[in-house]
N, C-alpha and C positions, 0 to 999 in steps of 0.2 A: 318652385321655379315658375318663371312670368311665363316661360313656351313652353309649360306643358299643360299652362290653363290661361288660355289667351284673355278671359273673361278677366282674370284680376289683372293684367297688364291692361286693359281697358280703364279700370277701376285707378288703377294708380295713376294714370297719368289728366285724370278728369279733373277739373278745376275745383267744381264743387266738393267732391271727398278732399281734395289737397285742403283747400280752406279748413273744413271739417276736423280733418285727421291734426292740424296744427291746435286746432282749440278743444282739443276731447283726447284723452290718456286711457289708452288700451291696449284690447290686443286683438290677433283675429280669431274667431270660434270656428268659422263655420263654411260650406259653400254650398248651397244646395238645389238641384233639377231635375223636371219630373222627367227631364231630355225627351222634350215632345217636340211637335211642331213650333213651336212658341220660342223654343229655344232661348229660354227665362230662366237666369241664374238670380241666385239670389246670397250674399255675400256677408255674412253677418260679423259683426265687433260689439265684445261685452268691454262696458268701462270699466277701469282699471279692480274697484273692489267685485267684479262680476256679476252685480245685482243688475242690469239690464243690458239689453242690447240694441244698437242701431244696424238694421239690415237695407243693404243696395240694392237696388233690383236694376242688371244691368240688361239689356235685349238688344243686341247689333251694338253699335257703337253709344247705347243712350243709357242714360248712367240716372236713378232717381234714387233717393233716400227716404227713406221711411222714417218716423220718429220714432226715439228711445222708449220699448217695451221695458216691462220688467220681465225677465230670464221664466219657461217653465219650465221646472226644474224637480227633484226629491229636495227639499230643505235642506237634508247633509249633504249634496253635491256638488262636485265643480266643474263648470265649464271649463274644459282643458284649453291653454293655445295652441293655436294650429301653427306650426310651421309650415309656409307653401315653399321653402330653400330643400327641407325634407321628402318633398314629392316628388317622384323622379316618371310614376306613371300619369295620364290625361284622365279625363272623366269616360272618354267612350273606350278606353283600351283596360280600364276597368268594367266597365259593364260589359263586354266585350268577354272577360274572365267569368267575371260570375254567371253572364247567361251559358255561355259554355261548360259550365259547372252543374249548374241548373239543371238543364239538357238530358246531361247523361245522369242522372243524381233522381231524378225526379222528374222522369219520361212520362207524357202526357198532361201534362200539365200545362197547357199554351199558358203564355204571358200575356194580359193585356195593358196591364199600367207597371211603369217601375218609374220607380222614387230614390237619391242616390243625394245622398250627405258627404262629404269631404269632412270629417270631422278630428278630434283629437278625444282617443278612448281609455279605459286605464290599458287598455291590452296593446295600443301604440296611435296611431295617426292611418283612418283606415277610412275606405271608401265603406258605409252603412248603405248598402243598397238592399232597396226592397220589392219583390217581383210580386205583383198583384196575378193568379191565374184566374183564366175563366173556369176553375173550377172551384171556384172560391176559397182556393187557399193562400198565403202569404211564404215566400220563401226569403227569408232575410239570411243575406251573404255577407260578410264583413271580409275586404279584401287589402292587404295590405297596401301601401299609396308610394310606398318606398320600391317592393318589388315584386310584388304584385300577387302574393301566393293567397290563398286563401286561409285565412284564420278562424273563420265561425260560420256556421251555418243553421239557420232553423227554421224549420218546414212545418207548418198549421195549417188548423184553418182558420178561416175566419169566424166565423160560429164559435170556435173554441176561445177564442179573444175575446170577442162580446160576451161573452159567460162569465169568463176570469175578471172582467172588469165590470160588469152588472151581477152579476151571480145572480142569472136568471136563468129559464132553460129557454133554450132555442133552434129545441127540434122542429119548432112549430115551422120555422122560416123555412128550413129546405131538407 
């Protein structure tokens, strides 16, 4: 739905994507913000066989296009389409959920960055929000976009991620 993410009803009615969207066959992946001050969405469409994607970076009313990456990805996987007719919650009334969750879940933990994807998952069409704490851990929420409950939750740290992905030790850091 265009009002309950005013950022792609910006997006659809911008000259440049209209042009664009007439000569390029797709679909939309993605919508993603660190909902900072900046207040910087970024809007992504894989072409149609899904090996790349073109992403918008809209901010107030200014709408820029970035050129066609190619998708990173697992090799067997597919970027699903997102339906934005299927949304029926906004970006802050989901973060909104999941900090709420957060909170009583995993007290003590300040928040100082969160990162917040609009995506399509095999488990449905979910806001992927990620809570950066100042205690160096990561609390990733996956919140439904339709009605807003909470479907996943996974709390680390970050130490434990750089390990898993370098298989290094990394008591030394903290």
């Amino acid at each position: 739905m265009t009002e309950v993410i005013p950022e792609y009803k910006t997006l659809q009615e911008n000259k440049e994507f209209l042009r664009w969207s007439k000569e390029h066959k797709g679909y939309l992946s993605h919508i993603f913000s660190f909902l900072d001050e900046n207040k910087e969405y970024q809007i992504g469409f894989c072409d149609e066989k899904g090996d790349s994607i073109t992403v918008f970076t809209i901010v107030g009313d200014s709408v820029k296009k970035g050129k066609a990456e190619e998708i990173f990805k697992q090799p067997d996987s597919k970027v699903l389409p997102l339906d934005i007719d299927e949304v029926s919650i906004g970006f802050d009334e989901a973060v909104n959920i999941a900090r709420g969750f957060h909170e009583t879940n995993h007290d003590g933990h300040l928040i100082s960055k969160q990162i917040v994807i609009l995506q399509h998952l095999e488990i449905g069409q979910v806001y992927n929000i990620t809570f950066v704490t100042q205690t160096f851990k990561t609390s990733n929420i996956k919140v439904d976009a339709d009605n807003g409950k909470i479907l996943e939750d996974k709390f680390s740290s970050l130490f434990d991620i750089v390990k898993e992905q370098h298989g290094k030790d990394t008591s030394y850091i903290g």
